[in-house]
Structures are given as C-alpha cells and as structure tokens.
N, C-alpha and C positions, 0 to 999 in steps of 0.2 A: 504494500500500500504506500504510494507518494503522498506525503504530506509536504505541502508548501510552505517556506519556512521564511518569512522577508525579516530584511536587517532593516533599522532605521540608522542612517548616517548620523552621529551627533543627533541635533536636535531639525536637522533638514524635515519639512513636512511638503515640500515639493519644489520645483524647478524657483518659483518666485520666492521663496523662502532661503534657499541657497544664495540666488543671486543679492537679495538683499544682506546676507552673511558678508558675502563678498563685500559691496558698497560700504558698509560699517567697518570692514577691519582694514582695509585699505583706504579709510576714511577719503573716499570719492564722491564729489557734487551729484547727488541721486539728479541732478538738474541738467548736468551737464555729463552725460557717463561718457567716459572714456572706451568704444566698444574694442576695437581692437586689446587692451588692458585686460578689459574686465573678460572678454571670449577668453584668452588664453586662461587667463586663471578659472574661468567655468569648466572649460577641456579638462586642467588639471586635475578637477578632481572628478571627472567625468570617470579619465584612463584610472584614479584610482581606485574608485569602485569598481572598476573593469580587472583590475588586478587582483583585488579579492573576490574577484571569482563572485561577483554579485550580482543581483537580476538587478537591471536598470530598468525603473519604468519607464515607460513611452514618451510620458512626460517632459521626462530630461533632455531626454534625445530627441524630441522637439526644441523644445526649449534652447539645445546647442545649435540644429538646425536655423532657428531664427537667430540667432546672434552671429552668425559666420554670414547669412543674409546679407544683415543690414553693417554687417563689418566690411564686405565683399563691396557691397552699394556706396560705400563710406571713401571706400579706395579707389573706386573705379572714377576715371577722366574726366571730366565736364566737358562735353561739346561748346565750339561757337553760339552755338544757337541759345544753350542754356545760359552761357556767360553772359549773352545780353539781356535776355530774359533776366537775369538779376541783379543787372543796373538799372531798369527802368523798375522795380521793383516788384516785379513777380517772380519773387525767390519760391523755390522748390522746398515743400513742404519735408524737417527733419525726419530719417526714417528710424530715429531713438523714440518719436515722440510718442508709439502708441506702449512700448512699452514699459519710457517711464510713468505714464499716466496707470500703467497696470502696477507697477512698484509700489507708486504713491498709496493705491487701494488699496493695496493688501497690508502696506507699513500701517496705513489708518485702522484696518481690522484685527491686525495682529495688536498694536497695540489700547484697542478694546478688549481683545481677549486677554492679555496679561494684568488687564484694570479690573474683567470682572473676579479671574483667578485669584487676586492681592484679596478682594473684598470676599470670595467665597472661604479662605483662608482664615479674614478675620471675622467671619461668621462662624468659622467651624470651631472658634475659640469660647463661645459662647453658651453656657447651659440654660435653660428653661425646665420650669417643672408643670404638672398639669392645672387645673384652676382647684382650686381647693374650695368646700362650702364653707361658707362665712356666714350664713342666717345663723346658727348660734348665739354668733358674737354680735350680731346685729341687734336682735331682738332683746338683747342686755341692753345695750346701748338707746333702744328706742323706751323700754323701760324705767331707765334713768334720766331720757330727758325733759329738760325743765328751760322754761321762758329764760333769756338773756335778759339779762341790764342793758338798756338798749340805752345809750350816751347821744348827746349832739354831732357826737362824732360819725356815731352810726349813722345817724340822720343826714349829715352831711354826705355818706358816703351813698346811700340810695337815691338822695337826688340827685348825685353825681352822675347814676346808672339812668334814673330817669330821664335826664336830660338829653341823654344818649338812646333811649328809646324813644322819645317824642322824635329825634332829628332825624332817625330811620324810618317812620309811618310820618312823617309831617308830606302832608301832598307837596306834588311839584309845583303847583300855581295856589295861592288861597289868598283871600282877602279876607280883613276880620278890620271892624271898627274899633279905633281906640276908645277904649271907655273905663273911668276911675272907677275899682272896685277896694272900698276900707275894705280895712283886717278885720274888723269887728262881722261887718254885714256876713265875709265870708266863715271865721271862724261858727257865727250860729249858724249859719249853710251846713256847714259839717257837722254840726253835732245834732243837728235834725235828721238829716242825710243816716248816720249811725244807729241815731235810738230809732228808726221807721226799721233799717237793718235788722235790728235786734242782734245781731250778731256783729262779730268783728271783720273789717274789711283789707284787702291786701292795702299797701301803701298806695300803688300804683295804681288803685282804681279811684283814689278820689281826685285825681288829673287828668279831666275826659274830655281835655280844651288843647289846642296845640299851642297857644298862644302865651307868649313866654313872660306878660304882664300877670295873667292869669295864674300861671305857675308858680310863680315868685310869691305873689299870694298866698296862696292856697298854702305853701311850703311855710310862711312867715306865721299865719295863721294857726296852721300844726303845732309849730315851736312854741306858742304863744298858749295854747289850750293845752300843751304837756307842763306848760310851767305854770299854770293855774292847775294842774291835777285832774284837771277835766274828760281827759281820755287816757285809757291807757294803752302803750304801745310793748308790743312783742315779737319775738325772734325766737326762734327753736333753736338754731345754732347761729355760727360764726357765718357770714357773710350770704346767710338766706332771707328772704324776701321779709319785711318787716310788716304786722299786722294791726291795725290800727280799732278800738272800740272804744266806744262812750265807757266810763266813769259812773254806773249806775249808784254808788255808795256815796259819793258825791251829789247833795239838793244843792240844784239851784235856786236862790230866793229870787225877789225882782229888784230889790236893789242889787245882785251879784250877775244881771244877768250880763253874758257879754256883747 
C-alpha cells in the first residue's frame, strides 16, 4: 500500500509564501523586485527541494515558470517602434506589476492571519467557569432590603438623568408659551396630584412637560415640600429610580397650607 507522505519546506505554504521569504531576507522593494535576483534565488531552492528527492507541487513550478517569463521579457530588446512609443508617453505596461499586486495580497492576508493566531493564543490563556445560581443569595438580599436616605444629592443626581431623558423624547420642532409658574401654585399641584395617587409615584413621572421652565419648577418645588416634611421620598438601592409620596402623618392646617 502507497501512502503519500508531503514535507513542508520551513514554514513555505506555497509558491507566494516562498517568494515573499525571499523579499524579506534579502530585504528587497516588494515595489520594485529585482526579477532576475529574486528568479535565481527562487530556482535555488527550487533545485533544493529537487535534491531531496521531494514532490514539488505544481504550484512552484509554475510559479518559477512565470518568473523566468517576465525575467526573459525584462531582458529582451526594445524595438524602434517601442522606444518612441515611450517618449510621447505611452510607456508599456510593467510585466512585475500583476505579481507584485498578488504579493501585496497575500503579505495583507498572511499578516491577518498571524493577528488572529496572536489573539486566539491570548484567548486560549483565559478560563471561564459555567453561570452559577444566585436566586439564593438574591432572595436574602431582597429580604433585607430597606428605603435609602435619599440626600439633595440624590436629588440632584436624578434630575441630572432627567434632564437627559426629556433631551432624548423632547420633539424635533415644538413650541410652548412662556408662562410664570410660582413654586407655591406648583408645589400644591403635586401634593394633590399624590394624595388623588394614593400611592407613591416614580420621580420621573411628575415631569410630563418638556419644557425646561417647567422643570426647574417642578424640581424647586420637590426640594421645597421634602424640607417642609411634606412628602416622603425613596430608593431601594444605590442609584435606582427615586419614588416620591404625600406625607399622610403630616395635617395640613390652612394657615400651613403651601
């Protein structure tokens, strides 16, 4: 029984891989190849693959074929005829040009592939384990939580977010009349708006205006009924959405009213 047995040369992966060996150790202008140079030293190691007695593929022996080519074409004469033809400037098209543009392709692929190789390397450095269940620890966690102390600071930092979502839903074209709205008129706005609620409202729904007079308000007004005691505000955790409700333990009299 034959069995086929191929050597790889080095690290040769075919005729364009060779020749590019060649160009880098001989550090030669892939722009400008030297063919006569560059054919002899491809021959070389053509005959030496030949000497150890090794199949040469097709490839190669193409590959040398075209290079004694346009070596041949390189050496041979120029005619009268061509000579003037390349004064008035219809020069004859270089016969290196199609196969440095084939060099150029494959340098660009080859060195793709040795960028994805570098990066499957430094993946294979990497462990992962499977997802693990965490409802356990969750359901402790949702057990023990409790309202934040919600600061000015908080306050400041949600209408920072707000701002930032009116400026994403604010239409392209709108008009709105200027019109003065007190703190006072608004602040009982909101606290009717609440106790009709009967329950607490997200922060972001008592800003249902795009209008950034309004806003301002509406925000001054909040600040204004937390420091009267008036509503109370809450947060489950750190940087989630802030919930706002009337103060029912809190009587308003009608001299307190705001």
């Amino acid at each position: 029984m034959n069995v086929q047995y191929k050597v790889k040369i080095e690290v040769f992966e075919g005729p364009l891989d060779l020749l590019l060996h060649l160009i880098n150790r001989y550090e030669i202008d892939i722009y400008n190849i030297p063919v006569a140079e560059i054919t002899e030293q491809y021959m070389a190691y053509i005959h030496a693959m030949q000497e150890l007695q090794l199949d040469i593929a097709s490839e190669y022996l193409v590959m040398a074929a075209t290079l004694l080519a346009i070596k041949s074409k390189m050496l041979l004469p120029k005619h009268e005829e061509e000579l003037l033809d390349e004064e008035v400037g219809d020069l004859e098209e270089d016969p290196r040009e199609e196969l440095m543009q084939r060099l150029l392709e494959y340098k660009k692929y080859k060195e793709a592939a040795h960028e994805l190789k570098k990066r499957e390397e430094e993946r294979a450095l990497l462990f992962t384990k499977p997802p693990s269940d965490l409802s356990v620890y969750a359901s402790e966690i949702e057990a023990e939580k409790q309202p934040l102390d919600v600061t000015v600071y908080d306050m400041l930092v949600a209408f920072s977010k707000l701002l930032r979502r009116k400026k994403l839903q604010k239409p392209l074209r709108t008009k709105v009349a200027r019109q003065e709205i007190p703190i006072e008129r608004r602040m009982e706005e909101i606290l009717s708006e609440l106790r009709k609620a009967k329950r607490r409202k997200n922060f972001f729904d008592l800003f249902p205006y795009y209008d950034r007079e309004h806003i301002v308000v509406t925000f001054l007004a909040i600040l204004e009924l937390m420091k009267k005691n008036l509503i109370i505000i809450e947060q489950e955790r750190n940087f989630a959405d802030i919930f706002v409700a009337s103060n029912e333990r809190v009587g308003l009299h009608e001299d307190e009213r705001v």
